[in-house]
C-alpha positions, -999 to 999 in steps of 0.1 A, spaced: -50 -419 -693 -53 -397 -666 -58 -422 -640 -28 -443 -650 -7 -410 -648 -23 -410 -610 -10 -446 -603 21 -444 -616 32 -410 -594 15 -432 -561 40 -460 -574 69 -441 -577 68 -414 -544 80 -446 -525 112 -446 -549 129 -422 -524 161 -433 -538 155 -417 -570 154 -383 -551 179 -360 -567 203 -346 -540 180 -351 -511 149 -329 -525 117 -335 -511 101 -334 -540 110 -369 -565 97 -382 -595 67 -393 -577 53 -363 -564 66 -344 -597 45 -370 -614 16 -364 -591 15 -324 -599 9 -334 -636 -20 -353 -625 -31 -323 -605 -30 -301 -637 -47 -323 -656 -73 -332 -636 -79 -299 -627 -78 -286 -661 -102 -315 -670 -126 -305 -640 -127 -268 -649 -135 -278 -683 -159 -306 -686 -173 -314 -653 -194 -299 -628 -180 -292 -590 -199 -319 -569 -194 -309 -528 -198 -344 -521 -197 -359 -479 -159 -370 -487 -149 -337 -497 -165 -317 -471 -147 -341 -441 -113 -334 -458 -119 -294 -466 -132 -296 -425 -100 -316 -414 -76 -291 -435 -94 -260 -425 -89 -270 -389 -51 -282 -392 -47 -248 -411 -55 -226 -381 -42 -253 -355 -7 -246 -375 -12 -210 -379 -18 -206 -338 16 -233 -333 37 -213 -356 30 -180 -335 40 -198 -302 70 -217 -315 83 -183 -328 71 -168 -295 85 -195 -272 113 -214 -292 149 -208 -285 155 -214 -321 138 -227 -350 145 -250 -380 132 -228 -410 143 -255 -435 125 -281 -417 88 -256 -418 90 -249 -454 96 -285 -464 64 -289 -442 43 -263 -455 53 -271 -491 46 -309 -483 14 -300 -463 0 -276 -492 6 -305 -518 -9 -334 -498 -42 -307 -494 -41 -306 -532 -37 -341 -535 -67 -349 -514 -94 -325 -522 -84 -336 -563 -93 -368 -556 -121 -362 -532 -140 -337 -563 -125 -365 -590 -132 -396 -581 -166 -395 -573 -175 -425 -597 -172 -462 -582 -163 -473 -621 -134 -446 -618 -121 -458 -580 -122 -494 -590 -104 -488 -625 -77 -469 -609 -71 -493 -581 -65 -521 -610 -40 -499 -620 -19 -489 -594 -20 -529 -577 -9 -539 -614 20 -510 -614 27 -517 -579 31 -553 -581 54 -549 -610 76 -521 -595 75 -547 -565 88 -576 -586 112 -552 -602 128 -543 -565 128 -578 -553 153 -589 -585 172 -558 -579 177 -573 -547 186 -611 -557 208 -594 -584 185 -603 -615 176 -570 -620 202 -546 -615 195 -507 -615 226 -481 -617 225 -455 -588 204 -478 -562 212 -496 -531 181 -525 -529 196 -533 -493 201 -517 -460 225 -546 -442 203 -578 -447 169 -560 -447 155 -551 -482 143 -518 -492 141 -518 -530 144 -485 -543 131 -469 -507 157 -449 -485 149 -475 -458 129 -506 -451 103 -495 -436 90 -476 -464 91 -502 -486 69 -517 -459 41 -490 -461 43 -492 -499 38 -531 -497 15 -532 -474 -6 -505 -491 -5 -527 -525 -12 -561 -503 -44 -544 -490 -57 -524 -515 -53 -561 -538 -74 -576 -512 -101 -554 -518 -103 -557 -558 -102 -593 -549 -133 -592 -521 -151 -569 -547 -146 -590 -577 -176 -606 -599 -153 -633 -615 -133 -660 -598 -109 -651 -626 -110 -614 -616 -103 -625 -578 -77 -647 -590 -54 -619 -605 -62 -592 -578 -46 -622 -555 -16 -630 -578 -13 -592 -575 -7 -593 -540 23 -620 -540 51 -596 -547 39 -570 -519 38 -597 -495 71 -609 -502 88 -571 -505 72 -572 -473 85 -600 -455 122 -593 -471 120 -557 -460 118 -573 -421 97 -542 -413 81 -549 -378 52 -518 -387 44 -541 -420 38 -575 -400 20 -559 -370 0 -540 -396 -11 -573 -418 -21 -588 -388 -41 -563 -374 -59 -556 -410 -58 -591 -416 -77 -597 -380 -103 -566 -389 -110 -580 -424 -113 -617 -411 -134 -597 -381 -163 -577 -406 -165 -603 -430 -181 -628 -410 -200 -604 -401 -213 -598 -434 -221 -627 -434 -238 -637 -406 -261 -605 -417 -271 -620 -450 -303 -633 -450 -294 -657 -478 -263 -673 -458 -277 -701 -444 -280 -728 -466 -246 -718 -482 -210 -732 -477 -198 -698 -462 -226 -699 -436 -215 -730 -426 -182 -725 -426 -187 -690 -399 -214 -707 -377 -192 -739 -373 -162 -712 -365 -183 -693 -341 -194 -725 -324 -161 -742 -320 -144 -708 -310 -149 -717 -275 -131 -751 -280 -103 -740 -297 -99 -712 -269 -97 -737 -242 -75 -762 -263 -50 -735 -264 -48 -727 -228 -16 -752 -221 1 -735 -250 -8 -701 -237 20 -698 -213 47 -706 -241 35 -686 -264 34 -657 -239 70 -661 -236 82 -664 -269 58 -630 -280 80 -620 -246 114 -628 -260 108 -610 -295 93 -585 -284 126 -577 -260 145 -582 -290 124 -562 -316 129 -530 -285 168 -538 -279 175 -540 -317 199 -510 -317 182 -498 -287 152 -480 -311 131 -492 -280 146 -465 -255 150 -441 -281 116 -443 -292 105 -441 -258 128 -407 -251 112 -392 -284 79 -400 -270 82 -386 -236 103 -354 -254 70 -354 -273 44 -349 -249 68 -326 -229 68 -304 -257 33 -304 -267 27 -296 -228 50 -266 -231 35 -253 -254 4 -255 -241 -14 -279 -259 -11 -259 -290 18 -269 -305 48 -247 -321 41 -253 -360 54 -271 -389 88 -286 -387 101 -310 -364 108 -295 -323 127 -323 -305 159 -311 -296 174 -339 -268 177 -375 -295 208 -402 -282 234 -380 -305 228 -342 -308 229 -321 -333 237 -283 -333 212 -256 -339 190 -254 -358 189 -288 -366 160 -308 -345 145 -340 -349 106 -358 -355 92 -378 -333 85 -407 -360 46 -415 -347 20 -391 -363 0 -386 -331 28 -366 -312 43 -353 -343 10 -335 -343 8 -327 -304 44 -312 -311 28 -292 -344 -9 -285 -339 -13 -292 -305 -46 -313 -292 -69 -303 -316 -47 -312 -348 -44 -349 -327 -81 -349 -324 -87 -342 -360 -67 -368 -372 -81 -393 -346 -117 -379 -361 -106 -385 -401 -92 -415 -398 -116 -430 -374 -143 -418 -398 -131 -434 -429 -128 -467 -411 -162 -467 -402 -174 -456 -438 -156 -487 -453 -169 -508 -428 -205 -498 -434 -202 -504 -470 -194 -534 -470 -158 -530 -480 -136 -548 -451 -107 -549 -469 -104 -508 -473 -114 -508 -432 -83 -533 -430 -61 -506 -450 -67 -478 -432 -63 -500 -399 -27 -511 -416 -24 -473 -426 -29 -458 -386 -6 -487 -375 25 -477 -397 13 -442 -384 24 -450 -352 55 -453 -358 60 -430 -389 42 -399 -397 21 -409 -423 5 -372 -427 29 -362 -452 25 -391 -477 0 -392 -507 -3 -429 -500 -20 -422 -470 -41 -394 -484 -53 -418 -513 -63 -449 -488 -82 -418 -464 -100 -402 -492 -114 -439 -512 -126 -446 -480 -146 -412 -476 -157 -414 -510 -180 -448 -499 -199 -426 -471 -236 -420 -483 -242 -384 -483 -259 -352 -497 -244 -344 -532 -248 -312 -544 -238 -295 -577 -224 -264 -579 -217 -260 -612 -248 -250 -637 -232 -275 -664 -243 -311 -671 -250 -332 -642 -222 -363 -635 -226 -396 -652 -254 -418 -651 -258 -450 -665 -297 -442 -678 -317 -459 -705 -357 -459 -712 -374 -488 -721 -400 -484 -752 -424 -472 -728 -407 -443 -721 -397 -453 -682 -365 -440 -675 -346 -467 -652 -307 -469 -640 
């Protein structure tokens, strides 16, 4: 029950729409501090604290963004002409929760049974609230108070596109995974049904961050599954086997087949990539953010003036104290933390890619590589999704697990046979 009260407040924080009066708090997140209680409550009460090697890399990576913020904070009030008070208290607040959020499920979801159960149900939930947004948008299923379109790009029940682009790409991956890890053809079968509707949303919301990052998770899942499989000592005399070893071997074929068509295709990658940076110039201003960025983060000293947003100089200006992000998470960092907060970030992220890699789960590697891409041009620090794609990641790593609670220790499938041997 708990875990479907989890899924259902991931679902709904991309509803930005249903936001009451521009809070930054919506039914999602409100949804997501009940789950907080509860599972909290059920912690305390029932199960012991387990400092497991995913918890103690997102205690170390909020114990250094705390003091990299605290240091900021003192130069921006120090150095700042003015500041935008509004904008570092919907930061703190939305920093403090996404810590809650993160450790919860880092000490909660421990169990492989529980991660895989609760990814079931937020692709199921997902994939419906995705259906649900794509009739709202062909007028089948109409919902009072919510705008599915922004001009001819759809965004469901999203502020914009592009966040119903991180939500879709989130469900399209994280369905690739329950379908890579299934034990039934049936099972793989409805993960892949599952992923339909995000990969539609996706396509409709004509988010350029959603397409580069299916193809570059797409490329990175394609990437450590053969090599799964070329390390399987049992591949050989299978159809897989054969299937990567005829791949590898005409690789160098195909590659020189291509070479007439190489030109062309430069040109036309060219030519939408000129229009992609012209569309309503969001190529020079994305460039003048990013070089506002850096200039910031040097003035400060590589330490950053604290929550909130600090650019000041966008295409149309705004009076004091109103300032602007920078929209990629790297230099919204630089701008907030400084170096070190960039560094950490570089250091979480790089280290849950590496732990889904290594166990044998390419599909959670290809989210977080989907995750970092829309990172690039969002900042993705802020959102639970993130947080929840970070931390199942983590929770894969093979570490030290220590109790520190006196009570019963966790779960363990253990029986005895009628000698007496305990086995799991």
């Amino acid at each position: 029950m708990i875990e479907i009260v989890l899924a259902l407040g991931l679902v709904i924080t991309a509803a930005t729409q249903l936001r009451a009066g521009g809070l930054p708090l919506g039914p999602g997140e409100l949804v997501l501090l009940v789950w907080l209680c509860l599972a909290g409550l059920r912690q305390l009460l029932s199960r012991p604290l387990i400092l497991n090697a995913a918890l103690a890399r997102v205690l170390s990576f909020w114990f250094v963004m705390v003091v990299c913020l605290c240091v900021g904070m003192t130069v921006g009030l120090l150095v700042e002409p003015f500041q935008d008070y509004g904008g570092m208290l919907r930061d703190t607040v939305a920093y403090a929760f996404v810590f809650s959020f993160s450790v919860m499920m880092a000490v909660t979801m421990s169990d492989a049974a529980d991660r895989r159960q609760l990814s079931w149900s937020i692709v199921l939930i997902g994939s419906i609230s995705l259906i649900l947004q794509i009739g709202s948008g062909l007028g089948k299923v109409p919902m009072p108070g919510v705008d599915p379109w922004y001009w001819d790009r759809l965004r469901g029940w999203a502020e914009n596109p592009n966040q119903l682009g991180f939500f879709a790409l989130f469900i399209a991956l994280l369905g690739l995974h329950l379908a890579d890890q299934a034990t039934t053809k049936i099972e793989a079968l409805r993960a892949l049904a599952a992923i339909a509707p995000a990969i539609v949303a996706g396509v409709m919301s004509r988010s350029d961050s959603f397409m580069i990052g299916i193809f570059v998770s797409g490329g990175l899942f394609v990437t450590l599954k053969s090599v799964s499989w070329l390390r399987d000592t049992e591949m050989a005399p299978t159809m897989r086997g054969a299937a990567v070893v005829l791949a590898i071997l005409t690789l160098p074929l195909a590659l020189l087949i291509s070479v007439p068509f190489t030109s062309a295709a430069l040109s036309r990658i060219e030519n939408v990539s000129n229009q992609v940076y012209a569309d309503n110039d969001q190529g020079d201003t994305r460039l003048h953010l990013w070089a506002e960025a850096i200039d910031k983060g040097i003035q400060s000293k590589l330490a950053g003036f604290g929550p909130g947003p600090h650019l000041t100089s966008k295409s149309f200006k705004r009076p004091p104290p109103d300032k602007f992000e920078v929209h990629n998470t790297l230099l919204d960092l630089l701008t907030q933390g400084g170096i070190v907060a960039m560094v950490a970030f570089v250091w979480i992220s790089v280290t849950a890619l590496l732990a889904a890699a290594r166990a044998g789960h390419p599909a959670l590697a290809g989210l977080v590589a989907g995750l970092l891409v829309f990172s690039m041009f969002h900042y993705a620090l802020r959102q639970p999704i993130f947080w929840f794609g970070i931390v199942l990641c983590l929770l894969d790593m093979t570490g030290t697990v220590k109790s520190l609670s006196p009570r019963v220790p966790p779960r363990r499938a253990v029986q005895e046979d009628r000698g007496g041997r305990a086995y799991s």
